[in-house]
Backbone as a ProteinNet text record, in pm:
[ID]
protein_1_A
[PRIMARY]
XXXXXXXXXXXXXXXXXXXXXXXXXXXXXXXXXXXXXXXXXXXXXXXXXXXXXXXXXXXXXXXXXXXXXXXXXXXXXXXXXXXXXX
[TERTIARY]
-10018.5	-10003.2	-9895.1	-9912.5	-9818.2	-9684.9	-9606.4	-9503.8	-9411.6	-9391.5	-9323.3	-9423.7	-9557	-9681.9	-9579.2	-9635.9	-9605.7	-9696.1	-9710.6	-9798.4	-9749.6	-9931.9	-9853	-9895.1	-9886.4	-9903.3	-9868.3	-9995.6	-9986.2	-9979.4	-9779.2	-9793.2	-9858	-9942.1	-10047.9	-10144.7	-10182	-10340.1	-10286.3	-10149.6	-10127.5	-10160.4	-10208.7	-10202.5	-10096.9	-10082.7	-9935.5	-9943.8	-9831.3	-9865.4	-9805.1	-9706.8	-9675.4	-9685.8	-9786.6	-9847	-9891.7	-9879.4	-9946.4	-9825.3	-9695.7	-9571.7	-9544.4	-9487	-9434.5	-9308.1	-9218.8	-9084.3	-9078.3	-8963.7	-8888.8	-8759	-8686.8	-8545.8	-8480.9	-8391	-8280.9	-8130.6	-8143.2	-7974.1	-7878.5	-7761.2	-7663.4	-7523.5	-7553.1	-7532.8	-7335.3	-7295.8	-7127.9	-7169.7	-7208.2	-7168.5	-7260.1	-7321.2	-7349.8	-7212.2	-7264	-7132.1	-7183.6	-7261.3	-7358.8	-7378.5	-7395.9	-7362.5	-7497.2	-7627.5	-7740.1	-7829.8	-7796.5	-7791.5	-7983.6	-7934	-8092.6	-8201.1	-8217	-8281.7	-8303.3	-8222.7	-8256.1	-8369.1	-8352.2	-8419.6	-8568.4	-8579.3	-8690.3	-8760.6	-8934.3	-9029.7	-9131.6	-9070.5	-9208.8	-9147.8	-8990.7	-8921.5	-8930	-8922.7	-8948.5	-8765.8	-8675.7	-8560.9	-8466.2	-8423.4	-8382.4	-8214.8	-8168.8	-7999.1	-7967.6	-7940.1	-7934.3	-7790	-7744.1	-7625	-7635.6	-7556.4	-7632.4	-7477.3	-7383.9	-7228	-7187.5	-7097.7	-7041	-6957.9	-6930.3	-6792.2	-6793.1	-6935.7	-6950.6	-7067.9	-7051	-7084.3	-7310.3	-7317.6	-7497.9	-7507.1	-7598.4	-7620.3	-7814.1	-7856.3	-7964.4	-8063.4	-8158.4	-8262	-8382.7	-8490.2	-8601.2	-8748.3	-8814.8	-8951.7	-9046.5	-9050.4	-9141	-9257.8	-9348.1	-9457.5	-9506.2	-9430.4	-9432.4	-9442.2	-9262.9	-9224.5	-9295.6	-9319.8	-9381.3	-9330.6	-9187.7	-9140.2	-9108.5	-9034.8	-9074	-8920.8	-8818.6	-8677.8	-8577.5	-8628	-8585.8	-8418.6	-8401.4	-8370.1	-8222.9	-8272.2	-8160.1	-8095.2	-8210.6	-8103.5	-8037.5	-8005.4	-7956.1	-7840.5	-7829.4	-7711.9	-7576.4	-7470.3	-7338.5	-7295.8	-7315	-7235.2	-7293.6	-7479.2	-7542.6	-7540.2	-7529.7	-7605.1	-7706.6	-7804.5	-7974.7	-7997.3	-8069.2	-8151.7	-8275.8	-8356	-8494.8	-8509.6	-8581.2	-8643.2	-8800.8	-8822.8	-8970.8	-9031.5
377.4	280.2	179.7	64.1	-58.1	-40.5	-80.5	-113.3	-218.7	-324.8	-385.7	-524.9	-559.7	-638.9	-740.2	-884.4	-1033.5	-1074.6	-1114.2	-1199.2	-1335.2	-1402	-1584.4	-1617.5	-1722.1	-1758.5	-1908.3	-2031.1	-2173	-2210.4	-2236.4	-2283.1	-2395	-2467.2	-2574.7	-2542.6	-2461.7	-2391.7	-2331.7	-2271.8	-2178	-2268.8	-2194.8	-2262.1	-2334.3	-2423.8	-2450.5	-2419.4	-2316.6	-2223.6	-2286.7	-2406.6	-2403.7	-2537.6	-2600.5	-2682.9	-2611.3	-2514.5	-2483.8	-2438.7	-2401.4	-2357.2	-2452	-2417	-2462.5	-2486	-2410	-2476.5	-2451.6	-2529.3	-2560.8	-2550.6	-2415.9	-2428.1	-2535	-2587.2	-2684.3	-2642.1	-2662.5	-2659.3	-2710.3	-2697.7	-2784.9	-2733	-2824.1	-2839.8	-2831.2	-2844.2	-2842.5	-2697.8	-2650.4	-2491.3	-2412.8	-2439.9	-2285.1	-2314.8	-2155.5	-2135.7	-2060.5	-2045.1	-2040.3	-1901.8	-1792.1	-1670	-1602.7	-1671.4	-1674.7	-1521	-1510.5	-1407	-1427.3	-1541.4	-1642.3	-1592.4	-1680.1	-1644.9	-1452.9	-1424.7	-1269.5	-1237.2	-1209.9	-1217.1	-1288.2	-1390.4	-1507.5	-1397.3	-1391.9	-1355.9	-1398.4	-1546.4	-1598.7	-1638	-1589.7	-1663.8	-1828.1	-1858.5	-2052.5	-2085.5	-2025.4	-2074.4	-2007.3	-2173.1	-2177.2	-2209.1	-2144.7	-2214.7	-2312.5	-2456.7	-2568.8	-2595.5	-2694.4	-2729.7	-2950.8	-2941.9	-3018.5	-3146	-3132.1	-3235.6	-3168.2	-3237.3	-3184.3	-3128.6	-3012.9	-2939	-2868.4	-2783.5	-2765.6	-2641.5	-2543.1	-2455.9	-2461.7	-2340.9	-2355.7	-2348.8	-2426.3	-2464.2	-2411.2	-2375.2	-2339.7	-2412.4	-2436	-2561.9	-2481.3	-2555.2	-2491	-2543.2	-2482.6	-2552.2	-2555.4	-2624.1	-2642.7	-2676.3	-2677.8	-2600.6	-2500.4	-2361.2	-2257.8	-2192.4	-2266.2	-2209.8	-2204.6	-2045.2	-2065.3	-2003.2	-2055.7	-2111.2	-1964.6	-1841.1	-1720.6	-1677.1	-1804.8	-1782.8	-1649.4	-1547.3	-1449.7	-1523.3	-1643.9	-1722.3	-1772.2	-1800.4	-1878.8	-1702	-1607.4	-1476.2	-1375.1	-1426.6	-1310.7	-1473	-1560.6	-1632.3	-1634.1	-1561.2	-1560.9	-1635.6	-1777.9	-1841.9	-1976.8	-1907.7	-1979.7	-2168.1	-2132.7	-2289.6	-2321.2	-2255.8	-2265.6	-2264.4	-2398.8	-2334.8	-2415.9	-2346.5	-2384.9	-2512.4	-2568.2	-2723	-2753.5	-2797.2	-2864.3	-2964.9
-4554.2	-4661.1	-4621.9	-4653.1	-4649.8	-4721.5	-4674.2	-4781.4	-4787.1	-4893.3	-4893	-4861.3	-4901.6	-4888.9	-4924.8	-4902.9	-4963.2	-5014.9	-5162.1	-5187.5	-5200.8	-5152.1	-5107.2	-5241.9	-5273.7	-5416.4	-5411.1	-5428.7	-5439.2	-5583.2	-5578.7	-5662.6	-5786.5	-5672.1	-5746.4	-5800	-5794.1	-5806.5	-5967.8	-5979.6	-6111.7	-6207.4	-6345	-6477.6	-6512.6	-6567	-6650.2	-6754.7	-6793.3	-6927	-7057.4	-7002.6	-7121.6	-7207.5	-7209.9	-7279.6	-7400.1	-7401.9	-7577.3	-7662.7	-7634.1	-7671.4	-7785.9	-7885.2	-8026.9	-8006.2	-7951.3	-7939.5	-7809.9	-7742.7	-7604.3	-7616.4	-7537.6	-7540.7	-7484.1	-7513	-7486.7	-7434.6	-7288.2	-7269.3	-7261.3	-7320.1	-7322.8	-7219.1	-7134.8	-6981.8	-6997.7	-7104	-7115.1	-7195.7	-7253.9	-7287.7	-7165.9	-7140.9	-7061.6	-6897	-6914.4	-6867	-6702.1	-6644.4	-6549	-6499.2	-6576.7	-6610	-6554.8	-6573.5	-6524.9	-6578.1	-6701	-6818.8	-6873.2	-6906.1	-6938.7	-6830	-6704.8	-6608.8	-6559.4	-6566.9	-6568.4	-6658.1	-6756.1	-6903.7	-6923.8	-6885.7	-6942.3	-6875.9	-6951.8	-6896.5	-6820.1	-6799.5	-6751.7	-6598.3	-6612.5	-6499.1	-6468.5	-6548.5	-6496.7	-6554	-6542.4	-6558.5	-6438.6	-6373	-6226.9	-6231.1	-6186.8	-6196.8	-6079.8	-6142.2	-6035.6	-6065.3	-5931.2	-5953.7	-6027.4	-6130.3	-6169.8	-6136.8	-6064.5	-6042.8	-5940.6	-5905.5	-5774.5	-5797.6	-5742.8	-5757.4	-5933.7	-5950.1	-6103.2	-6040.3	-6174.2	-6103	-6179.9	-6119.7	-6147.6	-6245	-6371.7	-6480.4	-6536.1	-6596.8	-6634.4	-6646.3	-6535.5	-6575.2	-6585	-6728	-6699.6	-6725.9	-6621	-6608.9	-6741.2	-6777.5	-6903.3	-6881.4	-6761.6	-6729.4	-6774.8	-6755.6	-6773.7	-6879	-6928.3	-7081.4	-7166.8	-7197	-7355.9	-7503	-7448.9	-7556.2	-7661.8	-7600.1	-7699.4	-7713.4	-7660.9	-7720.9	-7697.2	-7607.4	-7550.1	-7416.4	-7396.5	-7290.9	-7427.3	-7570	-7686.8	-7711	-7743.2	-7800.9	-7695.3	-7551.2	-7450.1	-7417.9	-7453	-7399.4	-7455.9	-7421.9	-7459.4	-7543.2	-7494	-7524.2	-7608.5	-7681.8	-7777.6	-7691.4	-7557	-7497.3	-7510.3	-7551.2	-7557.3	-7665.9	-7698.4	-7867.3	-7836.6	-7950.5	-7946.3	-8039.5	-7994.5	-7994.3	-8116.5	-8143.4	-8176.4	-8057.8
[MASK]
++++++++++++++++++++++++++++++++++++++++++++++++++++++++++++++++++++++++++++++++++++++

């Protein structure tokens, strides 16, 4: 038996899931605190920690492709940087 397989996976080809989502979290780029608490958590994984200034640390960006929007990303953040959107 194999172990440790790769699957390849084009990202172009995937659905974009989150065109049907009701709300969209929102981050606010001066409170999060880059703890990367969020991204652990999200289920769909489409939240990436980028560096968004120089000399500032990784900040929570997220693909709203993906997101669908189920707010698990606003109730695991410390420091209430994320809230959900219309």
């Amino acid at each position: 038996m194999e172990k440790g397989g790769i699957i390849k996976h084009d990202l172009s080809k995937s659905p974009k899931t989150g065109d049907w989502a009701y709300a969209k979290p929102e981050v606010d780029k001066d409170k999060c605190i880059g703890c990367e608490t969020c991204a652990m958590y999200c289920p769909d994984g489409c939240i990436e920690m980028i560096k968004h200034k120089e000399d500032a640390k990784n900040k929570a960006d997220i693909d709203y492709e993906f997101c669908k929007g189920c707010g698990v990303c606003e109730q695991v953040c410390p420091v209430k940087a994320i809230s959900m959107r219309k």
